[in-house]
C-alpha positions in Angstrom: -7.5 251.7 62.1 -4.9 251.2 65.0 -5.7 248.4 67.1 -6.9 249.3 70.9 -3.3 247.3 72.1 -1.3 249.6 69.9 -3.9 252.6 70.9 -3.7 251.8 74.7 0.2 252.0 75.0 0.0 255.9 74.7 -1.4 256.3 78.3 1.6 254.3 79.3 5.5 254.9 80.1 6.8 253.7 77.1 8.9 251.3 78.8 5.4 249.5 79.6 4.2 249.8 75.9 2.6 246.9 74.3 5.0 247.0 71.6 8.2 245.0 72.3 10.7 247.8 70.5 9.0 250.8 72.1 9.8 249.3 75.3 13.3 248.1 73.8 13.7 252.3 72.4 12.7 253.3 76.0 15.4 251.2 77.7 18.3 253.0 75.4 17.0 256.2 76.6 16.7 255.5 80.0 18.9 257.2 82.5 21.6 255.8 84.7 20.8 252.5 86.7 19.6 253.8 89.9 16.7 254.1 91.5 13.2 254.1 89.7 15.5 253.2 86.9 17.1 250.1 88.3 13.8 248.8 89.2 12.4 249.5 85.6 15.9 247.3 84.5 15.0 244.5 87.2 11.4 244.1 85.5 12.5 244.2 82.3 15.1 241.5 82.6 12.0 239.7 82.8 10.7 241.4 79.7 9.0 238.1 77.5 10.6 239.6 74.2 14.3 238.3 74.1 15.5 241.9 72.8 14.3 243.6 75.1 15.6 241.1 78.2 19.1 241.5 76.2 19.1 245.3 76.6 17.8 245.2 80.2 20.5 243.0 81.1 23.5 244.7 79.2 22.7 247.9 81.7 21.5 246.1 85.1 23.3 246.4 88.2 21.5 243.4 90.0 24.2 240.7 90.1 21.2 238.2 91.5 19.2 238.8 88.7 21.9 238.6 86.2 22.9 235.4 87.3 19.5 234.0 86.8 19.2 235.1 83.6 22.9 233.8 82.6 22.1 230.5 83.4 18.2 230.1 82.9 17.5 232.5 80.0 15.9 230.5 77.0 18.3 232.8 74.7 21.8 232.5 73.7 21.9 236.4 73.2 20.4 237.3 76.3 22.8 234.4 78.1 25.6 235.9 76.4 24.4 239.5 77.5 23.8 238.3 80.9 27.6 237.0 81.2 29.6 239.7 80.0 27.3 242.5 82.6 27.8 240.0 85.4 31.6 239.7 84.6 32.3 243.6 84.4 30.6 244.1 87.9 32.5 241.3 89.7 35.8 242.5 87.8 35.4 246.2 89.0 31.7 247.0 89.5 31.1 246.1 93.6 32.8 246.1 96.6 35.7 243.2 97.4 33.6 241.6 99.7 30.6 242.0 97.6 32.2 240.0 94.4 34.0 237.6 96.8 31.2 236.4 98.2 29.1 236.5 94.5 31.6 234.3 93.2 30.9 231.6 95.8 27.4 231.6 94.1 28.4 231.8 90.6 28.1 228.3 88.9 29.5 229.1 85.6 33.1 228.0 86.0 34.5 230.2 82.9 33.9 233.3 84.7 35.8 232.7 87.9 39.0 232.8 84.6 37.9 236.1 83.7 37.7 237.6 87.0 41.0 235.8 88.1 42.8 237.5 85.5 41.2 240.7 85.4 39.4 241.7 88.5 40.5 245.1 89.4 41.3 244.1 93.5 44.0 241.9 94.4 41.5 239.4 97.2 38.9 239.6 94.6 42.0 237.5 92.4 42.9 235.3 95.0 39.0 234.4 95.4 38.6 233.1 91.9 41.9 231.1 91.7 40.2 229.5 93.9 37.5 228.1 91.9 40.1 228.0 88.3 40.9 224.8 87.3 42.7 225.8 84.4 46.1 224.9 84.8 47.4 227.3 82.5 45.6 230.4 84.1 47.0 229.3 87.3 50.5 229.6 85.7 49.3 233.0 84.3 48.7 234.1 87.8 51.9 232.2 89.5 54.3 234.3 86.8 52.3 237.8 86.3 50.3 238.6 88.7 51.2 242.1 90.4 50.3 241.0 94.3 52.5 238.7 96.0 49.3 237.1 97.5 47.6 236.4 94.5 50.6 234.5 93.1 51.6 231.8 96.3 47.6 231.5 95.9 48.1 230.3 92.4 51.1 228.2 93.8 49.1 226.6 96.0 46.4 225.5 93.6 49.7 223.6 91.6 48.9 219.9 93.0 51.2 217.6 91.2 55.1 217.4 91.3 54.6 218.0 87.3 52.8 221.4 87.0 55.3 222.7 89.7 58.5 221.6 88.2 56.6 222.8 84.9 56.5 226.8 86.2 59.7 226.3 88.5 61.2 225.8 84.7 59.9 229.2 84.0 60.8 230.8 86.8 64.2 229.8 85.9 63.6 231.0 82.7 62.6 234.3 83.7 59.3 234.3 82.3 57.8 236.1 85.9 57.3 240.0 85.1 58.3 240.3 88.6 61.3 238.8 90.3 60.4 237.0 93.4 62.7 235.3 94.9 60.3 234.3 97.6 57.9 232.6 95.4 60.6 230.4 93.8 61.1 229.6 97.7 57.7 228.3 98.3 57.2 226.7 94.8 60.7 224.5 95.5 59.0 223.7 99.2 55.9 222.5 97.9 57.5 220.2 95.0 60.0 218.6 98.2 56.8 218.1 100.1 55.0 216.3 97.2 58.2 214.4 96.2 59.8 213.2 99.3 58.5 209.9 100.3 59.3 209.6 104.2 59.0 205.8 105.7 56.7 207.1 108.5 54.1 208.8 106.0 54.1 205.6 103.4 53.1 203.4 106.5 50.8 205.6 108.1 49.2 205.9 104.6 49.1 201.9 104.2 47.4 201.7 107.3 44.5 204.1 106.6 44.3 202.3 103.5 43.8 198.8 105.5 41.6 200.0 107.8 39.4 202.6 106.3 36.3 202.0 104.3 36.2 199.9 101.1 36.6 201.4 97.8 36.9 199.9 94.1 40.3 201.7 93.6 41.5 200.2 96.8 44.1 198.0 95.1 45.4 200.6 92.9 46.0 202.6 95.4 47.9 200.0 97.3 50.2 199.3 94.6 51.0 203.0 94.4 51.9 203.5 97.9 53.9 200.0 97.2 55.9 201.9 94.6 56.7 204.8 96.7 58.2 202.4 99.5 60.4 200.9 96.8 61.5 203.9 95.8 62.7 205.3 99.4 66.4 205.7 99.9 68.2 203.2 101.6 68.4 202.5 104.3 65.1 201.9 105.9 64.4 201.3 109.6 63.8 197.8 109.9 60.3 198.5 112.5 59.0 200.5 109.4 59.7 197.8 107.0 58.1 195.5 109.4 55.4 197.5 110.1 54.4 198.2 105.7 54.6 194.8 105.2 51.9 194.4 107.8 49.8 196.9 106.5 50.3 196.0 103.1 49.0 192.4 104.1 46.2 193.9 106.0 45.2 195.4 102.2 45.6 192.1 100.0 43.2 190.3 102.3 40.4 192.8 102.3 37.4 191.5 100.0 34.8 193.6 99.1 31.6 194.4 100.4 28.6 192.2 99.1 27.0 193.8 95.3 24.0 191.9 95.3 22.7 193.1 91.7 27.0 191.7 90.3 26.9 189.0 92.8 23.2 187.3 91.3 23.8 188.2 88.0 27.1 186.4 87.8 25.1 183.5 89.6 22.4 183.7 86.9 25.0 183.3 84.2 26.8 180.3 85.9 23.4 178.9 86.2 22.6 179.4 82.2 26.1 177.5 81.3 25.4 174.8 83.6 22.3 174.0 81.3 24.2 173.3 78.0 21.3 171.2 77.6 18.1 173.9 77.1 17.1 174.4 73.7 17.9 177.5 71.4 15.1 179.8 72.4 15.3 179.3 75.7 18.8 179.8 76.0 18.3 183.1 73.8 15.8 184.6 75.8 17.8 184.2 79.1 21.4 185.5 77.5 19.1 188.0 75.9 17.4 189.4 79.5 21.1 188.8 81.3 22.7 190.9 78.6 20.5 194.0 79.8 22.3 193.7 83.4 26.1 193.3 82.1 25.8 196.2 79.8 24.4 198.5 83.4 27.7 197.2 85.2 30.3 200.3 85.4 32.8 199.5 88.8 35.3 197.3 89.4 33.9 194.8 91.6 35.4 191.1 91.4 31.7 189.9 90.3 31.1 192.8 88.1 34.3 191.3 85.9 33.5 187.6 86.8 29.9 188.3 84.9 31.3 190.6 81.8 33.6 186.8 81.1 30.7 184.6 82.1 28.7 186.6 79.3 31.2 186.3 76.7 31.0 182.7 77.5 27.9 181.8 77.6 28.0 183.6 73.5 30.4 181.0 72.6 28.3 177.8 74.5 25.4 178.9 73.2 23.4 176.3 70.4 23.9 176.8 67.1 20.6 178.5 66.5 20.6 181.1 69.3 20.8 183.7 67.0 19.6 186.4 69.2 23.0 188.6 70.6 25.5 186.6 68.9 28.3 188.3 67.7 29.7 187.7 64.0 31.8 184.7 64.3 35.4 186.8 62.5 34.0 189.2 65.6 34.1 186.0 68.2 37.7 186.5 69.1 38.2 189.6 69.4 35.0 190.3 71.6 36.6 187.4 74.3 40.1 189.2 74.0 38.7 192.4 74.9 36.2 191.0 77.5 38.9 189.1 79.5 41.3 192.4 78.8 38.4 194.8 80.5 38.0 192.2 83.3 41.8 191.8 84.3 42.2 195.4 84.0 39.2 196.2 86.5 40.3 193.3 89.1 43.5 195.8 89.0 41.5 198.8 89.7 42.4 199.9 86.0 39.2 201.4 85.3 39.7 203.6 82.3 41.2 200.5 80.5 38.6 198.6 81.3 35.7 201.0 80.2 37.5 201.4 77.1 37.5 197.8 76.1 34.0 197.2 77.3 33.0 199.6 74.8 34.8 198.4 72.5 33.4 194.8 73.0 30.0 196.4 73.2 30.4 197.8 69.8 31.2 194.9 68.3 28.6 192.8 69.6 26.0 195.4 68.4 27.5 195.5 65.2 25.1 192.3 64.2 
């Protein structure tokens, strides 16, 4: 005998039936999306069975609810589902101003690519380039897009002297599919801008460097704006060479703000080496609770460096039965290289280096 569940879905639209691929049967015959129809597609994108969310979906108009489901669905399918629907209506499915102002909502940065290369209205383009990151969609853009617009937009969004002279080379080449003698205009402007070093900018830039608000790169960025200055034509003003050398002075004596969690920690560890003298468990247990702070420190603060050596150290002082974190002794070495390595490359605002041979050092010493 039929169960009363199965029974009671007869008195029902079948789009409300019990059974999960009645209701998915019902959606496929449903009409177009409007009306008493759209709403039955709205509640259904909330349907608990997956297929039946997946089919809701592929037919909704609702960009809201389509973006909820694209990003919070449990399924891939539905996800997937979810994505392609809200793509088509952004591409050619609502009004300019409509997608345009969805797209500032949207959070999934692959779609922004699709609707940038495909979207049906030129400003609906121009909107997404400016949420693409991918330089070689903006180059896409720059070279084939049909609307002058859209293409100084993806001009625009070229930050670096390379990527410009990069499609400038194209240009040349005659790679656009239109000729636009215009655009090769603004793309030549916007490399000069990027490339020409004036005296009055470099100082200015020095300056705001000196007297703005600390930062760990602060150094690195000094010595670029040092290698610009050298690399101004000749000859320079001698107020403006006056007036870098002042600012770049200004920079070298700036010290960073107080890190009190670096600052004790590499006290802590000076502390533990001037006590040569504690016996082998001791000095284990305190390298042992010290290492837990060095392997949380991630910047490039003077003490943050200072304590990474200190640890290292300390390893090599320690007594001969302080087992606990030692690293294997054909390991000792290289450990120290790459530990004084990471710290003179973070006291130069290197960062990536420095990361990279922390990990390295980190590695090793876990190795035992």
């Amino acid at each position: 005998m039929a169960s009363w569940k199965i029974l009671s879905g007869w008195r029902r639209p079948k789009w409300q039936h019990p059974d999960p691929a009645v209701r998915r049967r019902a959606l496929l015959e449903l009409g177009a999306g409007a009306g008493e129809a759209a709403e039955i597609l709205r509640r259904l994108a909330d349907d608990e069975a997956a297929e039946v969310r997946e089919v809701a979906v592929k037919r909704l108009d609702d960009v809201e609810v389509l973006r909820r489901r694209l990003t919070d669905d449990p399924e891939p399918s539905v996800r997937g589902a979810a994505a392609v629907r809200y793509r088509q209506l952004l591409i050619a499915g609502l009004p300019s101003e409509a997608a345009i102002a969805e797209l500032a909502r949207c959070s999934d940065t692959a779609i922004p690519t699709h609707v940038a290369r495909r979207a049906r209205a030129p400003e609906v383009r121009r909107a997404a380039l400016l949420r693409v990151e991918s330089l070689a969609v903006l180059m896409e853009a720059a070279l084939h897009d049909d609307d002058p617009d859209v293409r100084r937009e993806a001009v625009a969004r070229l930050e670096t002297p390379e990527a410009l002279e990069a499609l400038l080379l194209r240009i040349e080449a005659g790679e656009g599919t239109v000729h636009d003698p215009a655009l090769e205009a603004t793309v030549r402007s916007r490399l000069t801008a990027l490339t020409d070093h004036d005296a009055v900018a470099l100082c200015r830039e020095m300056e705001a460097l000196a007297e703005g608000e600390w930062s760990d790169a602060l150094q690195a960025r000094r010595r670029e704006l040092a290698a610009r200055w050298r690399a101004l034509p000749p000859p320079i003003p001698k107020e403006m060479a006056e007036r870098f050398r002042r600012a770049t002075t200004a920079c070298l004596l700036r010290r960073p703000p107080e890190h009190a969690a670096a600052t004790h920690l590499k006290q802590k560890l000076l502390e533990l080496l001037e006590n040569p003298s504690a016996c082998a468990e001791e000095w284990s247990v305190q390298l042992h609770a010290l290492s837990r702070g060095v392997r949380t420190l991630c910047g490039a603060h003077p003490d943050e460096a200072r304590s990474r050596v200190l640890f290292q150290t300390a390893h090599h002082h320690a007594p001969a039965t302080a087992a606990v974190l030692e690293a294997p002794e054909e390991n000792a070495h290289h450990v120290s290289a790459l530990l004084q390595a990471a710290a003179a490359a973070a006291a130069q605002g290197d960062l990536t280096t420095a990361r990279a041979n922390l990990e390295e050092a980190q590695g090793l010493l876990n190795e035992e």
